[in-house]
C-alpha positions in Angstrom: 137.5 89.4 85.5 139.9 91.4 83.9 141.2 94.4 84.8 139.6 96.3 81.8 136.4 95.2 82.4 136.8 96.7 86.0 137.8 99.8 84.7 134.2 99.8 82.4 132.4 98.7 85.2 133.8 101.8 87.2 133.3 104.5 84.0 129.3 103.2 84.2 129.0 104.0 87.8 130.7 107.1 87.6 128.5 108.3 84.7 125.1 107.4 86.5 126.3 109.4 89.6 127.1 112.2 87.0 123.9 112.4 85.8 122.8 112.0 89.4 125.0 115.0 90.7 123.4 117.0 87.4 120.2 116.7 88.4 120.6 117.6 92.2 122.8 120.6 91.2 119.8 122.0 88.9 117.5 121.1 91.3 119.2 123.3 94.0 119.9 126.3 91.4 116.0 126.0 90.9 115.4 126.1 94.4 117.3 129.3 95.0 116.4 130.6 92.5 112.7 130.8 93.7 113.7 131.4 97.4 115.8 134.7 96.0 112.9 136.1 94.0 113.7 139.3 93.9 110.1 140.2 93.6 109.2 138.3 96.8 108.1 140.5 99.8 111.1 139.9 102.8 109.0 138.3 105.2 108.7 135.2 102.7 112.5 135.2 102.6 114.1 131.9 104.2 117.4 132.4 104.9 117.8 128.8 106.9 116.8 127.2 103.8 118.8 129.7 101.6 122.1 128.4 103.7 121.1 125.0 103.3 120.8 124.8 99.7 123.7 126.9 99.4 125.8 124.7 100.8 124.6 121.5 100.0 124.9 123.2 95.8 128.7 123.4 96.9 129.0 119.7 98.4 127.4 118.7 95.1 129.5 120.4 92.7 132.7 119.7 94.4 131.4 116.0 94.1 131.2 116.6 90.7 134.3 117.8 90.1 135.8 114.6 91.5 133.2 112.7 89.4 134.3 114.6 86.2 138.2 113.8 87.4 137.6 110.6 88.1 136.1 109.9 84.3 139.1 111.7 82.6 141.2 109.5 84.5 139.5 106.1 83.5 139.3 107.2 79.7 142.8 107.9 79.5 143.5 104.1 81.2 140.7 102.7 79.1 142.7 104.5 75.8 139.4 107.0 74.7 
């Protein structure tokens, strides 16, 4: 297999796990959104979860940044 074809191969994976990471990152926005309604009485607040998604939204983003790196690299090798 040559070595362009590898470098194809990689850009496809690293597209799918874009999308991927776009989807749990709205997904997470959505969910603290709701959980940070500002309309919401205090009692229903869950701060646990809050933290949780707060910090898994970061994980995910930093992922994607790498993603997002990783993609400008291979189009530059792959001459796009």
């Amino acid at each position: 297999m040559s070595e362009r074809l590898k470098w194809i191969g990689r850009r496809q994976t690293l597209e799918m796990e874009k999308k991927s990471l776009e989807i749990r990152i709205q997904g997470l926005i959505d969910n603290l959104r709701d959980a940070l309604d500002p309309m919401a009485p205090i009692e229903d607040l869950q701060p646990d979860k809050i933290a949780e998604w707060s910090i898994a939204l970061d994980d995910a983003k930093k992922r994607y940044q790498d993603v997002l790196g990783g993609l400008k690299q291979l189009r530059n090798l792959l001459g796009e």
